[in-house]
C-alpha positions as a Markdown table, in Angstrom:
| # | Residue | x | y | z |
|---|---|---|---|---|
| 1 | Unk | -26.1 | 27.6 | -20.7 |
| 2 | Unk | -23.7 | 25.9 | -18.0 |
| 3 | Unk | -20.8 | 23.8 | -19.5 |
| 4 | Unk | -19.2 | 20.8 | -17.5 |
| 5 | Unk | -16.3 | 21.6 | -15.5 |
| 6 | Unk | -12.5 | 20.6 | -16.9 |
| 7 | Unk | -11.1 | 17.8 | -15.5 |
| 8 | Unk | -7.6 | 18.1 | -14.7 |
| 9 | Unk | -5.1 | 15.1 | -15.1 |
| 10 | Unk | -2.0 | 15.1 | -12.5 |
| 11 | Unk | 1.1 | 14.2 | -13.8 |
| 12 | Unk | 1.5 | 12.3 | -11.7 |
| 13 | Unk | -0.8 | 9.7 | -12.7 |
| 14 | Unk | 1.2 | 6.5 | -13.5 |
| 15 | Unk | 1.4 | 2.5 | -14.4 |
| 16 | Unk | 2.5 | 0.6 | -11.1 |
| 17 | Unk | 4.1 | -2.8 | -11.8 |
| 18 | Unk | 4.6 | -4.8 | -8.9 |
| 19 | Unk | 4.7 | -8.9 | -7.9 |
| 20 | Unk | 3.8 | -9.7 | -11.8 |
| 21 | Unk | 0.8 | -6.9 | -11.4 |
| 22 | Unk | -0.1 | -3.7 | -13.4 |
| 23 | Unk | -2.3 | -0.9 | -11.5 |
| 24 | Unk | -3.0 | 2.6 | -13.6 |
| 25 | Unk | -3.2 | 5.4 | -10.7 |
| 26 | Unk | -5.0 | 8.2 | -11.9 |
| 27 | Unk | -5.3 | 11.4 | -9.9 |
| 28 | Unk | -7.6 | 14.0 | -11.0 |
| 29 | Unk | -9.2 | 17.0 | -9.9 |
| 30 | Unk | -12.1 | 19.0 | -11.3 |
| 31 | Unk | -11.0 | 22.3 | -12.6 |
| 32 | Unk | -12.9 | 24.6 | -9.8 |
| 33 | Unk | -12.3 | 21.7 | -7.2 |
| 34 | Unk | -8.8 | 22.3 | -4.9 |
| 35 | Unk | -8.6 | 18.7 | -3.9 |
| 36 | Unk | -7.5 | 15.6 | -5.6 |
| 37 | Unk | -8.8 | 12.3 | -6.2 |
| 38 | Unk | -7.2 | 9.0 | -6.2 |
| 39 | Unk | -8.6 | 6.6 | -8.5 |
| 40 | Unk | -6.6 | 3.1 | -9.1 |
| 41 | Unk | -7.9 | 0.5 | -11.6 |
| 42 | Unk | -6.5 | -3.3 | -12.0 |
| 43 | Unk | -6.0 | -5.1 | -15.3 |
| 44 | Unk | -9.4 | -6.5 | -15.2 |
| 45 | Unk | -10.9 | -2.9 | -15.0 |
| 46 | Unk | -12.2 | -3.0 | -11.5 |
| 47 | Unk | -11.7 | 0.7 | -10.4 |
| 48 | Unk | -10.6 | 1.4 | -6.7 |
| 49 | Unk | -11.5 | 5.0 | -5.7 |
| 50 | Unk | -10.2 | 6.4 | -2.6 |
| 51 | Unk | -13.2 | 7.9 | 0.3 |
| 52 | Unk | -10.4 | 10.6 | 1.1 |
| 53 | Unk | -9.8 | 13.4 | -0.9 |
| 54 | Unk | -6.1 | 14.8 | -0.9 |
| 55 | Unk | -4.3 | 18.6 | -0.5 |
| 56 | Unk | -1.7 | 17.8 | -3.4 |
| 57 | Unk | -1.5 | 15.2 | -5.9 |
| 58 | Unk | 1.7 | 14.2 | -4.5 |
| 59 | Unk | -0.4 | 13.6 | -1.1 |
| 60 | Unk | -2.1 | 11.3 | -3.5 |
| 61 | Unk | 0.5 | 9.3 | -4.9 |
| 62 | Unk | 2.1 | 8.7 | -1.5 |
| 63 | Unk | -0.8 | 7.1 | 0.0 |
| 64 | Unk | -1.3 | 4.9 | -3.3 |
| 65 | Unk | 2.4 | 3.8 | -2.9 |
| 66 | Unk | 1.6 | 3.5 | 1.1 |
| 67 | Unk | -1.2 | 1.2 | 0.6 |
| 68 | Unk | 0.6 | -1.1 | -1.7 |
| 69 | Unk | 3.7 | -1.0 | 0.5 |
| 70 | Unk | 1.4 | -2.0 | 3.5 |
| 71 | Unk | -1.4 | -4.3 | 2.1 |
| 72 | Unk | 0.5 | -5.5 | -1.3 |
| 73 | Unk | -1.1 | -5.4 | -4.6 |
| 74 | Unk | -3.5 | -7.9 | -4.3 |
| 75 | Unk | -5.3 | -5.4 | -2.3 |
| 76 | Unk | -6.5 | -3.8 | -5.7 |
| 77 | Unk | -7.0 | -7.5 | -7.4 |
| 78 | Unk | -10.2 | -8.8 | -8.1 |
Protein backbone atom coordinates (compact mmCIF):
# COMPACT_ATOMS: atom_id res chain seq x y z
CA UNK A 1 0.00 0.00 0.00
CA UNK A 2 1.50 3.40 -1.26
CA UNK A 3 0.83 6.51 1.00
CA UNK A 4 0.61 10.15 -0.46
CA UNK A 5 3.76 11.97 -0.32
CA UNK A 6 4.29 14.89 2.65
CA UNK A 7 3.92 18.18 1.63
CA UNK A 8 6.30 20.51 2.97
CA UNK A 9 5.35 24.14 3.86
CA UNK A 10 8.37 26.85 3.51
CA UNK A 11 8.63 29.29 6.00
CA UNK A 12 8.72 31.36 4.04
CA UNK A 13 5.25 31.38 3.03
CA UNK A 14 3.74 34.79 3.97
CA UNK A 15 0.62 37.48 3.89
CA UNK A 16 1.67 40.45 1.35
CA UNK A 17 -0.19 43.72 2.06
CA UNK A 18 0.31 46.11 -0.49
CA UNK A 19 -1.81 49.33 -2.27
CA UNK A 20 -4.96 48.32 0.23
CA UNK A 21 -4.38 44.49 -0.98
CA UNK A 22 -3.75 41.11 0.82
CA UNK A 23 -2.01 38.18 -1.21
CA UNK A 24 -1.18 34.71 0.88
CA UNK A 25 2.20 33.37 -0.92
CA UNK A 26 2.50 29.82 -0.24
CA UNK A 27 5.55 27.89 -1.27
CA UNK A 28 5.51 24.26 -1.03
CA UNK A 29 7.28 21.34 -2.11
CA UNK A 30 6.40 17.68 -2.05
CA UNK A 31 8.54 15.77 0.34
CA UNK A 32 10.54 13.59 -2.42
CA UNK A 33 10.33 16.62 -4.88
CA UNK A 34 13.74 19.10 -4.73
CA UNK A 35 12.02 21.99 -6.24
CA UNK A 36 9.55 24.48 -4.96
CA UNK A 37 6.30 25.87 -5.93
CA UNK A 38 4.96 29.18 -5.91
CA UNK A 39 1.39 29.37 -5.29
CA UNK A 40 -0.28 33.05 -4.59
CA UNK A 41 -4.01 33.41 -3.85
CA UNK A 42 -6.06 36.98 -3.65
CA UNK A 43 -8.75 37.75 -1.12
CA UNK A 44 -11.40 36.45 -3.38
CA UNK A 45 -9.64 32.97 -3.54
CA UNK A 46 -8.50 33.08 -7.08
CA UNK A 47 -5.19 31.02 -6.78
CA UNK A 48 -2.17 32.16 -9.10
CA UNK A 49 0.28 29.30 -9.49
CA UNK A 50 3.59 29.92 -10.95
CA UNK A 51 4.61 27.56 -14.56
CA UNK A 52 8.33 27.71 -13.16
CA UNK A 53 9.43 25.67 -10.51
CA UNK A 54 12.25 27.16 -8.23
CA UNK A 55 15.93 25.74 -6.65
CA UNK A 56 15.16 27.42 -3.07
CA UNK A 57 12.19 28.73 -1.61
CA UNK A 58 13.94 31.90 -1.21
CA UNK A 59 14.27 31.81 -5.26
CA UNK A 60 10.54 31.65 -4.81
CA UNK A 61 9.82 34.42 -2.70
CA UNK A 62 12.07 36.82 -4.72
CA UNK A 63 10.25 36.37 -7.89
CA UNK A 64 6.80 36.78 -6.01
CA UNK A 65 8.15 40.11 -4.60
CA UNK A 66 9.71 40.78 -8.31
CA UNK A 67 6.39 40.35 -9.96
CA UNK A 68 4.59 42.61 -7.61
CA UNK A 69 7.43 45.14 -7.79
CA UNK A 70 7.17 45.04 -11.63
CA UNK A 71 3.40 44.43 -12.53
CA UNK A 72 1.77 45.78 -9.03
CA UNK A 73 -0.68 43.81 -7.20
CA UNK A 74 -3.45 43.99 -9.36
CA UNK A 75 -1.68 41.61 -11.30
CA UNK A 76 -3.06 38.84 -8.86
CA UNK A 77 -6.67 40.68 -8.62
CA UNK A 78 -9.54 39.30 -10.04
Amino acid sequence: MSTEPELIQSPLSQTITRDGHTLQVDIYRLEEEVDWLLEVVNEEGTSHVWDDRFATDQAALDAVHEAIDEEGVAAFLD
